[in-house]
N, C-alpha and C positions, 0 to 999 in steps of 0.2 A: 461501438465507435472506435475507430482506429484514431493513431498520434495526427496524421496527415489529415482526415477530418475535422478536427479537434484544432489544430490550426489553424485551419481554412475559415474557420465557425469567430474561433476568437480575430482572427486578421478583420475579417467582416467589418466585425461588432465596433470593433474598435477602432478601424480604418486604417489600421498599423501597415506596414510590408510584411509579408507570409514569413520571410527569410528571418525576418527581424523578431517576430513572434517564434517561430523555430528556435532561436538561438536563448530566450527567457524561458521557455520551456523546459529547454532540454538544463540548462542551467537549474532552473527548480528541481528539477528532479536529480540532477545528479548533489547538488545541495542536501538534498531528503538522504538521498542514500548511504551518503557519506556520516552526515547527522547519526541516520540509526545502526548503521556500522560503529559507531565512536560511542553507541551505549546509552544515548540520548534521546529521548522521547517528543515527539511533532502534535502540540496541539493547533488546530485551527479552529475557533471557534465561530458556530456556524458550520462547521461541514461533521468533524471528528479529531480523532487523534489515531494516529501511527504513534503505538509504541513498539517493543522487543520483550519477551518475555521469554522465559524461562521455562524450558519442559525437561520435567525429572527423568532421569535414566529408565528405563522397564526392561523389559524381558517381552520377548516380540516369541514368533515362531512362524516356520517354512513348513508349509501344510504336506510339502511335496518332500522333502527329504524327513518330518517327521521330527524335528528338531527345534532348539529354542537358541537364542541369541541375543545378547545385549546389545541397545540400541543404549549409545552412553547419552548424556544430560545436552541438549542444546539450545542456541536462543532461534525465535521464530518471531519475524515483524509480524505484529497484528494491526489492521483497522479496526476502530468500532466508530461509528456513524454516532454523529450526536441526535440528542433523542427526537428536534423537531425534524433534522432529513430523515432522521431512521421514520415517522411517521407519515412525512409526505410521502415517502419511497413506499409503504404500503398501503397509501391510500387513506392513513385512518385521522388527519390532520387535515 
């Protein structure tokens, strides 16, 4: 599902203006962005959390030149799904 689907779907539901829905969206999410930019972790309970974590420095390597490379330490947003959508999502709820 695309942002403009996703719109259309909540406008619906809700009987809101499409344009009006647009503009609470887009506002959430740059909310969210900004949030885990600033180091700050997003729980919703009932869906998950968007936190930022932390991945240690390594030593990578180029198959093709035959060499190694330090990839230094950085942060990487993660989702994890709380555990009753992580189980309807696979069926087993």
């Amino acid at each position: 599902m695309r942002k403009k689907e996703l719109l259309t779907r909540i406008a619906h539901k809700t009987g809101k203006k499409r344009d009006d829905v647009r503009i609470i969206v887009e506002e959430l999410i740059a909310e969210m962005k900004e949030t885990m930019i600033s180091g700050e972790n997003i729980y919703i309970r009932g869906f998950g959390s968007f936190v930022t974590k932390k991945r240690a420095s390594k030593i990578a390597r180029n198959i093709k030149a035959n060499c190694g490379f330090v990839v230094p330490s950085h942060n990487v947003a993660v989702f994890k799904p709380c555990k009753e959508f992580a189980g309807k999502v696979r069926g087993t709820i």
